[in-house]
MARPA-811694 format. One record per residue: y, z, x of N, C-alpha, C, CB in turn. Coordinates in steps of 0.05 Angstrom, whole numbers. Glycine has a CB too. Example, Ala and Ser with C-alpha at 12.3 -4.5 7.8 and 13.67 -1.06 7.14 Angstrom:
  nnorth     nup   neast  canorth    caup  caeast  cnorth     cup   ceast  cbnorth    cbup  cbeast
    -114     156     264      -90     156     246     -66     156     264      -89     181     226
     -45     142     257      -21     143     273       1     157     258      -12     114     282
END
This chain:
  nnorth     nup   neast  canorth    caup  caeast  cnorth     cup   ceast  cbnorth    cbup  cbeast
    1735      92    -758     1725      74    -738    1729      86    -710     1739      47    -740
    1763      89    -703     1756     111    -676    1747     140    -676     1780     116    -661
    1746     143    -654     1735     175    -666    1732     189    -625     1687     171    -693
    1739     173    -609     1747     172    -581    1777     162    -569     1727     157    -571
    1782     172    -547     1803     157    -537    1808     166    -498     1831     164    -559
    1813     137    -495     1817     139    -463    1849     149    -460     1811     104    -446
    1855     170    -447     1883     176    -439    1885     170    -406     1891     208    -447
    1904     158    -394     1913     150    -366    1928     163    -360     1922     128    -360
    1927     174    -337     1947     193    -326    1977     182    -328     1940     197    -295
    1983     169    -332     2013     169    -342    2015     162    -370     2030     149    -328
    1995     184    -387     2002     177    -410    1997     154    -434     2019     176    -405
    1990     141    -417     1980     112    -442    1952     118    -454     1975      75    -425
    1944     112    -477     1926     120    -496    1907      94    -509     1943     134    -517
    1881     101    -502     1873      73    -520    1847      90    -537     1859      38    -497
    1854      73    -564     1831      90    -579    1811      79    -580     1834      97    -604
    1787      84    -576     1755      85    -581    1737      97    -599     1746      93    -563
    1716      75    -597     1690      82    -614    1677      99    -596     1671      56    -624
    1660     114    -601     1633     132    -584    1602     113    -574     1620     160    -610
    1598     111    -554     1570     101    -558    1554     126    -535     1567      62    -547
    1535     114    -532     1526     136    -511    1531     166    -511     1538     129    -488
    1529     178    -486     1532     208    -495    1562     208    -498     1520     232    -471
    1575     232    -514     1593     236    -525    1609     266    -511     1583     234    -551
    1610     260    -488     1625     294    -472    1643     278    -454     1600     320    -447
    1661     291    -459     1691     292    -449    1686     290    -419     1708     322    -458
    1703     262    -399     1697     264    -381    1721     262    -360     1679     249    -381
    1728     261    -330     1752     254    -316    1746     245    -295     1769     272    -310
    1762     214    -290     1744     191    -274    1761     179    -264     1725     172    -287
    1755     162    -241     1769     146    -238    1774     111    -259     1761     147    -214
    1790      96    -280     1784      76    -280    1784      46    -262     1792      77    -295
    1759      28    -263     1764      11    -249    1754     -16    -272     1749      16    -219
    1763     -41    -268     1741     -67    -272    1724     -84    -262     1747     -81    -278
    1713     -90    -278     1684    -107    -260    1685    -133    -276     1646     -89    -262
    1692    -156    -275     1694    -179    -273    1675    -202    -284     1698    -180    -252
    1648    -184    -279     1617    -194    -286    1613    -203    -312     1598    -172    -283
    1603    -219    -317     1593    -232    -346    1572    -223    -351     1588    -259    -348
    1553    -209    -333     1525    -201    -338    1524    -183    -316     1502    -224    -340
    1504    -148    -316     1502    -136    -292    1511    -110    -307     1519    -148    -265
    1507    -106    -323     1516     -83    -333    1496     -50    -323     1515     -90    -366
    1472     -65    -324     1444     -38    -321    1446     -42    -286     1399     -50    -340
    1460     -56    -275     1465     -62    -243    1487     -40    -228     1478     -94    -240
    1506     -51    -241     1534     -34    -245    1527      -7    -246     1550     -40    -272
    1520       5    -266     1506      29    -286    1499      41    -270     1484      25    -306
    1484      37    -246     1460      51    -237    1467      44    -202     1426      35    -252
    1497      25    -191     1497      25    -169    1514      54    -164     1505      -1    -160
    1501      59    -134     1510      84    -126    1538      92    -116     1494      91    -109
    1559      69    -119     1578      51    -108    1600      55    -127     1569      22    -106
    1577      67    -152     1611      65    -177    1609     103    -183     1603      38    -226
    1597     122    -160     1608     152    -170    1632     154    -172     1603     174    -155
    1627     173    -194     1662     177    -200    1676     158    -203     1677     190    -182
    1668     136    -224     1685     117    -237    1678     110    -257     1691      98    -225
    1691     101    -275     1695     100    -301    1684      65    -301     1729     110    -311
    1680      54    -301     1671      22    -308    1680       9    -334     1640      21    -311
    1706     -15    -332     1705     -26    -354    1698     -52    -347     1727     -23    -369
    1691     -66    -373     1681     -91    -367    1694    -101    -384     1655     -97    -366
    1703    -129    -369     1728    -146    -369    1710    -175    -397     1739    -162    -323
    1686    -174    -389     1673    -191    -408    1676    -173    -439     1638    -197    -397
    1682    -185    -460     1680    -177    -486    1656    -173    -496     1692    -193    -502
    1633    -174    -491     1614    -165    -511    1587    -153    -484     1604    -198    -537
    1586    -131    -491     1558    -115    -474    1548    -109    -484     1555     -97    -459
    1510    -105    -475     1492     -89    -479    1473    -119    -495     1503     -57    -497
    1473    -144    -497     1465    -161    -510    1437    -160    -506     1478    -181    -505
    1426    -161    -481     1401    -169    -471    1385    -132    -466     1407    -194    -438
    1404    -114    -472     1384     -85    -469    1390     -74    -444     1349     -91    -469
    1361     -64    -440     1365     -53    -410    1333     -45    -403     1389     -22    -408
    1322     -61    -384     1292     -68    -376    1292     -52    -359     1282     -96    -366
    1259     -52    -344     1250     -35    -325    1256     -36    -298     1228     -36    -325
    1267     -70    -289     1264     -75    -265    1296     -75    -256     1246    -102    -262
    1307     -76    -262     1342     -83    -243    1360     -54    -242     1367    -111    -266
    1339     -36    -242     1362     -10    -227    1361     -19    -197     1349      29    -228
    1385      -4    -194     1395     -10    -164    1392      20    -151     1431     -24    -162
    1383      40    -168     1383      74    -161    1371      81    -179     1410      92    -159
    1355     103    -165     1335     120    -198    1348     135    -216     1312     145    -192
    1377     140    -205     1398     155    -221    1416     140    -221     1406     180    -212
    1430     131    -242     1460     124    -252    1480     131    -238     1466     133    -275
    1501     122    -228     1521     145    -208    1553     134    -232     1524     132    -155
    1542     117    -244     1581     114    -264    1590     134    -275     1586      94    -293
    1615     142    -284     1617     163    -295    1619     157    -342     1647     175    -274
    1629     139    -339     1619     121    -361    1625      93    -358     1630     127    -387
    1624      79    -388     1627      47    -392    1643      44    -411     1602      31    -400
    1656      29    -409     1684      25    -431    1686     -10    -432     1720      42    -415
    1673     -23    -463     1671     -47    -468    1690     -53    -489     1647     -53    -474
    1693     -71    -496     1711     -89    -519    1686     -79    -535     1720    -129    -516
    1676    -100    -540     1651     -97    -557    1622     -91    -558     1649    -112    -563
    1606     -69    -565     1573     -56    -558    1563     -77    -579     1563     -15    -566
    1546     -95    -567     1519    -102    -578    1495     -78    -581     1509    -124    -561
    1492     -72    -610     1475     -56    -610    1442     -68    -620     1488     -36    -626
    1436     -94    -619     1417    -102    -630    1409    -121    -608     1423    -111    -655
    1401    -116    -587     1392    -136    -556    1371    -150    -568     1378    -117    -523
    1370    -176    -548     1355    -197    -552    1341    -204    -529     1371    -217    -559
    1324    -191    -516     1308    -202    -487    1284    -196    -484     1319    -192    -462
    1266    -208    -476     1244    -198    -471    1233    -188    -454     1233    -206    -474
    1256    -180    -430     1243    -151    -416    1260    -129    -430     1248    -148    -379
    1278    -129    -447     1292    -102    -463    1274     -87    -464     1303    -103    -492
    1274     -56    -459     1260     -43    -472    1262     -25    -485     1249     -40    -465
    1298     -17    -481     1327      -5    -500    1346     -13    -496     1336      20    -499
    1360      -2    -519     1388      -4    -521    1399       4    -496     1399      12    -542
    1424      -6    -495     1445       0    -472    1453      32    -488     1477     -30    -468
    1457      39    -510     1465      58    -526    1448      85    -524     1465      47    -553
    1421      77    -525     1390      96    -524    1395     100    -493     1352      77    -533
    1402      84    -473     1397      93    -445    1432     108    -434     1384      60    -423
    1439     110    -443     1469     116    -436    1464     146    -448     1498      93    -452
    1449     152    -474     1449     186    -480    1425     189    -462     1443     198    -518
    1407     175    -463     1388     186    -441    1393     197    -412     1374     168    -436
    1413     190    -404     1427     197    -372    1462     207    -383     1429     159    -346
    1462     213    -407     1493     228    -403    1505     213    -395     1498     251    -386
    1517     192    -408     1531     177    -390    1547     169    -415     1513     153    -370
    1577     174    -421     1608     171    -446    1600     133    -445     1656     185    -426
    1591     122    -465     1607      98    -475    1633     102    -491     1591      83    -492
    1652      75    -487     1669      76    -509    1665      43    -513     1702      89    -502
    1672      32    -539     1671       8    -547    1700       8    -567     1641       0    -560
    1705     -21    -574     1720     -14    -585    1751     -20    -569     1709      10    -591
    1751     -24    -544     1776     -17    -537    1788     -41    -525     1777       5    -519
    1820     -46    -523     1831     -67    -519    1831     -73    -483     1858     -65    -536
    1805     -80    -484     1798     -83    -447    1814     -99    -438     1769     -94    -435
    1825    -120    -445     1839    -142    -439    1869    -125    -421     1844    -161    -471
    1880    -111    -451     1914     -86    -435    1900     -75    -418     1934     -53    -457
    1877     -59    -416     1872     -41    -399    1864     -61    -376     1850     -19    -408
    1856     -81    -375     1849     -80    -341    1880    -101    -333     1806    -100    -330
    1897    -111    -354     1922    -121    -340    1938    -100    -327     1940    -134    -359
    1933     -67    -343     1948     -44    -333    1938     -31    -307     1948     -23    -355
    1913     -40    -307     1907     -37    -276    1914     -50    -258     1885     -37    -270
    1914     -77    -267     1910     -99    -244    1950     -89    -239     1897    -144    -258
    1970     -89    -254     1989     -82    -250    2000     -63    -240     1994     -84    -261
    1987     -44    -243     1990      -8    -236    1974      -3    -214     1979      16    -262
    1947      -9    -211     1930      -1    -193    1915      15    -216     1943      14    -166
    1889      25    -206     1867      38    -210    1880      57    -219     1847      42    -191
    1863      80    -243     1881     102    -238    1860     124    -252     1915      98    -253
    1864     151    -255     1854     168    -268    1855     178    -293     1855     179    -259
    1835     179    -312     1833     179    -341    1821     200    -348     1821     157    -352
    1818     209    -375     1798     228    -389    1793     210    -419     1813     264    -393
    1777     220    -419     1751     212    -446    1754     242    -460     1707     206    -431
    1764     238    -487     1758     259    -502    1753     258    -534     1777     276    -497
    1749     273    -549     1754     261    -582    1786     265    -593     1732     281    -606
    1779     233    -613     1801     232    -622    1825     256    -637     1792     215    -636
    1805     277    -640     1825     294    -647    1843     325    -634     1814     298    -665
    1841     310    -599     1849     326    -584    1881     314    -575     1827     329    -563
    1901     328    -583     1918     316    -572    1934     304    -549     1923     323    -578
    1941     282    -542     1951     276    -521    1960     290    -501     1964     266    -525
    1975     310    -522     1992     332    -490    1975     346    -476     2014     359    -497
    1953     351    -495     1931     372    -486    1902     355    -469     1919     391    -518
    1905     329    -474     1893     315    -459    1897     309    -433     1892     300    -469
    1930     307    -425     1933     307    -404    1933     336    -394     1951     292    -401
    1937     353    -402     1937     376    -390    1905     383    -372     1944     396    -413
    1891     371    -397     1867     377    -385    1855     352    -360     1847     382    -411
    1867     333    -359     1866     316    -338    1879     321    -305     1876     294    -350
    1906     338    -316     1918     341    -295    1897     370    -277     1953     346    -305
    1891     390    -298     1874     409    -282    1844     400    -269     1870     432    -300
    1843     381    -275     1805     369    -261    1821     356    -232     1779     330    -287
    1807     374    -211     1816     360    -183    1802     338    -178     1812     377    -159
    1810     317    -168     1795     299    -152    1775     311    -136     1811     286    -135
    1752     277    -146     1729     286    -125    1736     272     -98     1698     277    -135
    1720     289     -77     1721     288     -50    1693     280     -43     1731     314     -38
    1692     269     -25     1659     263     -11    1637     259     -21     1649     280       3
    1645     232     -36     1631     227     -60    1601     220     -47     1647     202     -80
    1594     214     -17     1570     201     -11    1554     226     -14     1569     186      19
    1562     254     -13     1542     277     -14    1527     279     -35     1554     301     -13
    1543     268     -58     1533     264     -77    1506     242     -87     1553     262     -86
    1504     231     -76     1489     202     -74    1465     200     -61     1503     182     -60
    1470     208     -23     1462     202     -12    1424     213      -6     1483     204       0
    1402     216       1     1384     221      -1    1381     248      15     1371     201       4
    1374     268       4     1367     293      22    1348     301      49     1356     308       6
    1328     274      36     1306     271      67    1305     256      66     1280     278      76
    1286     245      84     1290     214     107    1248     210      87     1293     226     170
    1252     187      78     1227     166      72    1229     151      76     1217     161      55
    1203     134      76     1196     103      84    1175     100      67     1187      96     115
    1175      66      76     1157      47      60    1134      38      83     1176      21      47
    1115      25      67     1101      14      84    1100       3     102     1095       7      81
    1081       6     134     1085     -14     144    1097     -28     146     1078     -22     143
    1109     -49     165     1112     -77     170    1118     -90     201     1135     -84     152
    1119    -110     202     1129    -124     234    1154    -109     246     1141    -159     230
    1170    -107     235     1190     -89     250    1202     -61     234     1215    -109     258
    1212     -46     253     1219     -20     238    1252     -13     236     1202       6     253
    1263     -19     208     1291     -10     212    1299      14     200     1309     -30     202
    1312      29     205     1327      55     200    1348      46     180     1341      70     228
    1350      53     156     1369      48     133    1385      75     133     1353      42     102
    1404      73     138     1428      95     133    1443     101     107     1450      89     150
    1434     117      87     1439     115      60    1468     132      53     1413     126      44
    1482     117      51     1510     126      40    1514     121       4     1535     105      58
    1488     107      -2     1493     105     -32    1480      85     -35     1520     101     -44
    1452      87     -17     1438      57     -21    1427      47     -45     1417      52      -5
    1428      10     -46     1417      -2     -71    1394     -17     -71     1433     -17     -81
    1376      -4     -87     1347     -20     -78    1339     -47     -70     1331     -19     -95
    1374     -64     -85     1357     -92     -76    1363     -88     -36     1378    -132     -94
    1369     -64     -18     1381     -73      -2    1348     -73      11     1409     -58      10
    1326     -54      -2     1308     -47      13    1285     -74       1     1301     -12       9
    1297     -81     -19     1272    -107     -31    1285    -130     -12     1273    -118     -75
    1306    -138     -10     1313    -156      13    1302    -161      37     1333    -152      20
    1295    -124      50     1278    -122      70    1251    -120      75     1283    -109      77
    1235    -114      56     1215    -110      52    1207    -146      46     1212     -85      31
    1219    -160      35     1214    -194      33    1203    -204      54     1238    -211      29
    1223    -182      84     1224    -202     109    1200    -179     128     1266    -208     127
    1187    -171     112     1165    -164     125    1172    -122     141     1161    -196     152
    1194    -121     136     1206     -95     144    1188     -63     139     1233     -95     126
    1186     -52     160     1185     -23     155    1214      -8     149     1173     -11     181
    1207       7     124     1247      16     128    1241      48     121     1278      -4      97
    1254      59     138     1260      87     141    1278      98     140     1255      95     155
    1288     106     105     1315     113     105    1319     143     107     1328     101      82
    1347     141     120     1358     175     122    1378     179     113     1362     187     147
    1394     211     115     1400     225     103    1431     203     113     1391     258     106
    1457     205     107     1480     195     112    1489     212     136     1497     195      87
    1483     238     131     1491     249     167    1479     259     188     1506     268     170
    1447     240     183     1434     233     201    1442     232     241     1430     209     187
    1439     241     257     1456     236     289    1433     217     302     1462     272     312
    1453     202     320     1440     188     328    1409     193     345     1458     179     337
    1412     218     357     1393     223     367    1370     227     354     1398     238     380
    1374     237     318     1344     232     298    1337     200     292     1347     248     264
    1356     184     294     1353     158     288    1346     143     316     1379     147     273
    1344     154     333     1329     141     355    1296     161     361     1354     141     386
    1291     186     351     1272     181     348    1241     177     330     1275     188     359
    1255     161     314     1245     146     296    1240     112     297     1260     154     279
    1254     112     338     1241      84     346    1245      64     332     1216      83     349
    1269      48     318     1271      30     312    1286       7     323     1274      35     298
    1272     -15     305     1287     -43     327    1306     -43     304     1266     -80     337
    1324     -37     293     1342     -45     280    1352     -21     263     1333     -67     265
    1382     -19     251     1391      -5     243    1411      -5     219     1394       2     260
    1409      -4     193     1423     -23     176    1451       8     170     1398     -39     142
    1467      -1     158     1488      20     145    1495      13     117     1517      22     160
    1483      24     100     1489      22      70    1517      17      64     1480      48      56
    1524      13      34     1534       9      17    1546      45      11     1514      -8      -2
    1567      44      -6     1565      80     -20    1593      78     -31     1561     113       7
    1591      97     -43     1622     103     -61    1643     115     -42     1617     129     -88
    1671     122     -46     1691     139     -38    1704     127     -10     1678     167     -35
    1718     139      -8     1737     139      19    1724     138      44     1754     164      21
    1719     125      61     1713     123      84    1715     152     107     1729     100      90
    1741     153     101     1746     172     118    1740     207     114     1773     167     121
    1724     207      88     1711     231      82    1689     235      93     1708     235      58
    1676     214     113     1648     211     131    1650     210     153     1633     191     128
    1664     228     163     1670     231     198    1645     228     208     1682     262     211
    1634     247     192     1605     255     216    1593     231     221     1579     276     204
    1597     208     205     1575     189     214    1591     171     233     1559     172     189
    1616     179     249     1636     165     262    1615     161     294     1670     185     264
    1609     183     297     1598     188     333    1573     173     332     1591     225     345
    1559     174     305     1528     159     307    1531     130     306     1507     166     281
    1545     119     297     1552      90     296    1565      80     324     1571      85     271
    1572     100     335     1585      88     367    1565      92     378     1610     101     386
    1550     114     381     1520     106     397    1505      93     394     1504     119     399
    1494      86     366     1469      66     361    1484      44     360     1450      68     333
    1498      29     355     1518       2     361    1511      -5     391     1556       9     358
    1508      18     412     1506       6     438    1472       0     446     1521      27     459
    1456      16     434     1428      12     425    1408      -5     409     1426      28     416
    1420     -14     389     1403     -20     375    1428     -44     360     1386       7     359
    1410     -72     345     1416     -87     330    1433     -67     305     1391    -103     324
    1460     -74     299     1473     -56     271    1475     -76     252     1506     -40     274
    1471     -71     233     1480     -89     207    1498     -69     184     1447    -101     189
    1519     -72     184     1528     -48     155    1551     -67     140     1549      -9     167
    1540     -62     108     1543     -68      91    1564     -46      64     1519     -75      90
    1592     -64      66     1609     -48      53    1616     -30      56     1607     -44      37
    1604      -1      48     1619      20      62    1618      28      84     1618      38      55
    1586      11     104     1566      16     125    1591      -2     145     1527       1     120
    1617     -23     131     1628     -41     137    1658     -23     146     1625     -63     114
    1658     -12     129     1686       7     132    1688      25     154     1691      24     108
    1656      38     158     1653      63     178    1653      47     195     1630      84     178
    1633      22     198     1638      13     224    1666       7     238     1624      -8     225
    1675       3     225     1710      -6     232    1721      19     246     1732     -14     200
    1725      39     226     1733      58     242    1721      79     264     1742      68     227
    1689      74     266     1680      86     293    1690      72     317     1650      87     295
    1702      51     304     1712      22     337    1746      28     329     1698     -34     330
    1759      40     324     1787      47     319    1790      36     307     1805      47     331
    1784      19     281     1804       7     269    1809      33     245     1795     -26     259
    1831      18     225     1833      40     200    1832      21     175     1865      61     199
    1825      42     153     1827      35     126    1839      36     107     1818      39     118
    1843      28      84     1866      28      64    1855      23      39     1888       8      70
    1868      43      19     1867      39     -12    1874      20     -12     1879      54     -31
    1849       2     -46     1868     -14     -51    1879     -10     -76     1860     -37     -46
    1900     -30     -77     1917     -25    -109    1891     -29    -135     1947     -58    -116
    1874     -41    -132     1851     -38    -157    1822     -50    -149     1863     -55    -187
    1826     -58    -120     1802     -54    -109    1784     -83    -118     1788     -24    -120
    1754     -90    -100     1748    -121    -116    1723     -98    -120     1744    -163     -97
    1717    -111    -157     1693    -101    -170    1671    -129    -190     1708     -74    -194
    1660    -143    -181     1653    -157    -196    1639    -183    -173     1676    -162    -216
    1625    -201    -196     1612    -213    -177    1613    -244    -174     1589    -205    -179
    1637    -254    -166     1650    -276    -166    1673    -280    -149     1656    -280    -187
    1669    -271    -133     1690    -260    -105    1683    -285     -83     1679    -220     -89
    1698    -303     -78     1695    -323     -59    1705    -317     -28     1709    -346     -71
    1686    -317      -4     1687    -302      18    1686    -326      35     1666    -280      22
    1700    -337      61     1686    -358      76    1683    -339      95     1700    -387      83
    1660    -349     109     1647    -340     137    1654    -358     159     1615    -340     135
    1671    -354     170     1681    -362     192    1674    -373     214     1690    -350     197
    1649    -362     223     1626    -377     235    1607    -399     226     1611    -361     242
    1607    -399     208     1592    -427     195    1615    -448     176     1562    -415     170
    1639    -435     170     1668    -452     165    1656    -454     127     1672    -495     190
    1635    -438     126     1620    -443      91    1634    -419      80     1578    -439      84
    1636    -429      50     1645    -402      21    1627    -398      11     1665    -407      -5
    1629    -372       2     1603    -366      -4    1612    -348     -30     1584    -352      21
    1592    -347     -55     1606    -341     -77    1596    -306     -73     1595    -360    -106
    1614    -281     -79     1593    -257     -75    1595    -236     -93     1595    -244     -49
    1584    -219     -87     1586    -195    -112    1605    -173     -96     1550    -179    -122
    1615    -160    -102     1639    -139     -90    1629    -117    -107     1676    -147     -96
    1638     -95     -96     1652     -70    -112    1655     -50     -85     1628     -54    -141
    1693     -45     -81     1706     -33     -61    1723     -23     -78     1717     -47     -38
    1738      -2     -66     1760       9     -73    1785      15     -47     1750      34     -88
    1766       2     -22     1784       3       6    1772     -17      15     1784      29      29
    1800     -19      39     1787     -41      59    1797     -33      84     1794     -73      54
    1790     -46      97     1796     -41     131    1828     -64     140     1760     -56     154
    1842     -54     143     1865     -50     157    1862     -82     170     1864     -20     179
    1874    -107     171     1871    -133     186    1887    -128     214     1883    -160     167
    1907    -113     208     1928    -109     235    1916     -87     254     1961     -99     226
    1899     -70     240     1886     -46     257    1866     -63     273     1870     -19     236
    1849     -89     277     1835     -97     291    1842    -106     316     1826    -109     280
    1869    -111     319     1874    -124     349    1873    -115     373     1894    -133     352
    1870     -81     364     1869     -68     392    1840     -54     395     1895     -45     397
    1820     -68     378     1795     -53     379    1774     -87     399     1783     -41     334
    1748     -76     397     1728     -92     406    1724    -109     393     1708     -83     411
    1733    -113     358     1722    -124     339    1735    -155     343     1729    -107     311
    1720    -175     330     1735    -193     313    1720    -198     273     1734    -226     335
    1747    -216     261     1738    -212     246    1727    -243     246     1753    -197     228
    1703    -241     224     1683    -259     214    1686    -270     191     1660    -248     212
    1695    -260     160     1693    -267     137    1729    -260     126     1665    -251     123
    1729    -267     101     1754    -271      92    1755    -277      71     1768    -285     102
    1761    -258      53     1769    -258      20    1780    -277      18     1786    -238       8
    1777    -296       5     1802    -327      -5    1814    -321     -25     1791    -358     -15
    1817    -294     -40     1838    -282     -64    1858    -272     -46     1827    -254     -86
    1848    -260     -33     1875    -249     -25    1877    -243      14     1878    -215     -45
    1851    -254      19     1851    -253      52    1853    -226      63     1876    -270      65
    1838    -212      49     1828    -183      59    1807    -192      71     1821    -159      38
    1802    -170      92     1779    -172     109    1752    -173      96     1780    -150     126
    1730    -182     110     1704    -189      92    1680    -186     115     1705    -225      77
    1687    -186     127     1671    -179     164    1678    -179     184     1653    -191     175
    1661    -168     194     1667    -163     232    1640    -167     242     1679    -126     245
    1648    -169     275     1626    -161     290    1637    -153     315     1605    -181     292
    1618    -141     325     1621    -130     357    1632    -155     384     1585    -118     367
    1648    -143     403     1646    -163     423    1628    -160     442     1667    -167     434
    1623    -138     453     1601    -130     467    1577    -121     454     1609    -112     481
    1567    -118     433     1548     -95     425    1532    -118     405     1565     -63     408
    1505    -118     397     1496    -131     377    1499    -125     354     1477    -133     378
    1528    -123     339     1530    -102     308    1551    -126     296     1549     -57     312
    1538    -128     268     1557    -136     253    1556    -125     221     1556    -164     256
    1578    -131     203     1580    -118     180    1596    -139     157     1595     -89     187
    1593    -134     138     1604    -152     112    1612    -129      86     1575    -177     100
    1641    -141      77     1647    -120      63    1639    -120      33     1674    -118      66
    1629    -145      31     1612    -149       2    1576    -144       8     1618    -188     -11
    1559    -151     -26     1542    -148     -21    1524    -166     -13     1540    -137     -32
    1509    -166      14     1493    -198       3    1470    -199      -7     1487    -218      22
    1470    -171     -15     1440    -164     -37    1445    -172     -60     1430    -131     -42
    1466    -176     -69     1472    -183     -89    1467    -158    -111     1459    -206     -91
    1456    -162    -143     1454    -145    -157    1471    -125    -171     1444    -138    -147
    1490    -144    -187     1485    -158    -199    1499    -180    -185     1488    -151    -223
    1494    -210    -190     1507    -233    -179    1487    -255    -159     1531    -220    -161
    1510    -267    -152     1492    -292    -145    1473    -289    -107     1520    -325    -145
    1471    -301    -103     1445    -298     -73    1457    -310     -54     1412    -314     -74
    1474    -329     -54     1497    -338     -24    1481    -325     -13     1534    -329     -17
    1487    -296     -10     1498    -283      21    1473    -270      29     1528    -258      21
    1451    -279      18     1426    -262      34    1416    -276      55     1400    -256      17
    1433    -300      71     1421    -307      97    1437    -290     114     1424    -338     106
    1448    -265     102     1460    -252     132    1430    -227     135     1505    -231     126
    1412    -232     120     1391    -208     119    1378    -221     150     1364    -206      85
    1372    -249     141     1366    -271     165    1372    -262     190     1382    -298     164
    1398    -266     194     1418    -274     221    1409    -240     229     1463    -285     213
    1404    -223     214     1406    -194     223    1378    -194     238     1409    -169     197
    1355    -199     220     1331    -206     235    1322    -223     263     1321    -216     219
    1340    -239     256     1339    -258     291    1360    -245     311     1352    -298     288
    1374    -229     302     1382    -207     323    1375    -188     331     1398    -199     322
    1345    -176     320     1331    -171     329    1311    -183     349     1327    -163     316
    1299    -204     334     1289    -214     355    1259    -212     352     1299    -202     378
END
């Protein structure tokens, strides 16, 4: 029955079935919380270099259809379920979760006691693993975990090489792609948008001339602070132009205005994360996936205030400018996978344009 197994850098071992492609991998593990969102997850650009388990017991039920990628490429590094449904039931399926996981190289394991593993996170923090077959031994498993260096600057990986757009529309915004997710550009394109996205270390001076009334900051995987370069463009266009940035677009903004950021112990991944917005005194239910946040005590000596507020644990959830027209949210309000709350901040971004 096994014939895989997850090893954790300190050693703990869980054995697994194989689904998907079957090559030995070294990742970060995290959980995602989600009951449904798996081909979402899969394919957001948000989970490079991470390992994905899912905290729900049974995946892959409903397949995996044409329409809910969030990226034309997959960025997880695998999926690690309790239980693979290998016989989906939907009528947009049009494969297996199993058929599309060897199709993109991408390690399933099933089979495994997700329940210990994400209490050993939630207890330990996040941590780094390898995927190998069952008949590699432990010692030699970690050996070979300890020699794979960490990845660094994971948005290089992600991010778009040239600058495209979409059609037409009433106004023209500049999308800054750190790991963008399509619902961020179907959100915009709803509200009538031209969007012209660019490279992540894009300078301000190419993003102004490309003449736009608005300027959004993606979503993206990794450490904040591995994206200097986009530190100086966000202090210039902030004084220019309407900003909107979203999650990691949320983190940079923080620290181009001094504030700082921080690991977290296992980070919010899933999409049931309750946020109030402070300006309207409303909760709003949302979808997450972070692995940092911005610093609450680092804000008092910057321009910022904050806007939103995790009700788990009262980590930061937004900001905005005091002088400047820019604001940011550390969840998604594109949602994808998850519920739609938070797509009146697409709104409030549009009437700050104007």
């Amino acid at each position: 029955m096994y014939n895989r197994k997850l090893v954790l850098a300190d050693g703990t071992v869980f054995r697994a079935t194989a689904f998907g492609d079957t090559k030995s991998v070294v990742a970060e593990v995290v959980f995602n919380t989600g009951m449904t969102g798996y081909q979402e997850i899969l394919s957001d650009p948000s989970y490079f270099g991470q390992m994905v388990v899912m905290t729900y017991p049974l995946i892959g039920n409903y397949g995996i259809n044409d329409q809910d990628f969030e990226s034309f490429a997959p960025a997880a590094s695998a999926l690690i379920v309790k239980e693979y449904n290998e016989a989906p039931s939907n009528w947009r399926s049009r494969k297996t979760l199993d058929e599309f996981l060897k199709s993109k190289e991408i390690p399933g394991l099933c089979n495994v006691d997700t329940r210990a593993l994400t209490i050993k996170i939630r207890e330990h923090g996040s941590v780094k693993a390898i995927i190998v077959e069952d008949t590699v031994s432990d010692a030699d498993a970690l050996k070979m975990l300890e020699a794979t260096p960490d990845l660094k600057r994971h948005v290089e990986h992600v991010s778009t090489r040239f600058t495209y757009s979409s059609l037409g529309g009433k106004k023209r915004i500049v999308l800054v792609d750190f790991g963008v997710k399509n619902n961020i550009m179907r959100e915009l394109s709803a509200r009538g948008c031209e969007i012209n996205v660019v490279p992540f270390n894009t300078t301000a001076e190419q993003i102004m001339d490309l003449n736009p009334d608005g300027v959004i900051l993606s979503n993206g995987p990794g450490d904040p602070k591995d994206v200097v370069e986009a530190l100086p463009m966000i202090r210039e266009i902030q004084e220019k132009f309407p900003l909107f940035g979203i999650c990691l677009g949320h983190q940079l903004f923080a620290l181009a205005n001094g504030a700082d950021t921080t690991k977290m112990k296992f980070g919010h991944h899933g999409c049931n994360h309750p946020v109030k917005d402070l300006l309207t005194n409303k909760v709003h239910i949302t979808s997450q996936n972070h692995g940092y946040e911005v610093n609450q005590d680092s804000i008092s000596k910057t321009d910022l205030e904050v806007t939103h507020l995790a009700l788990n644990d009262n980590t930061v959830e937004g900001l905005r400018h005091k002088k400047f027209n820019a604001f940011t949210v550390q969840y998604h309000p594109e949602a994808g996978p998850g519920p739609d709350d938070a797509t009146y901040l697409f709104d409030r971004f549009m009437e700050n344009i104007g």
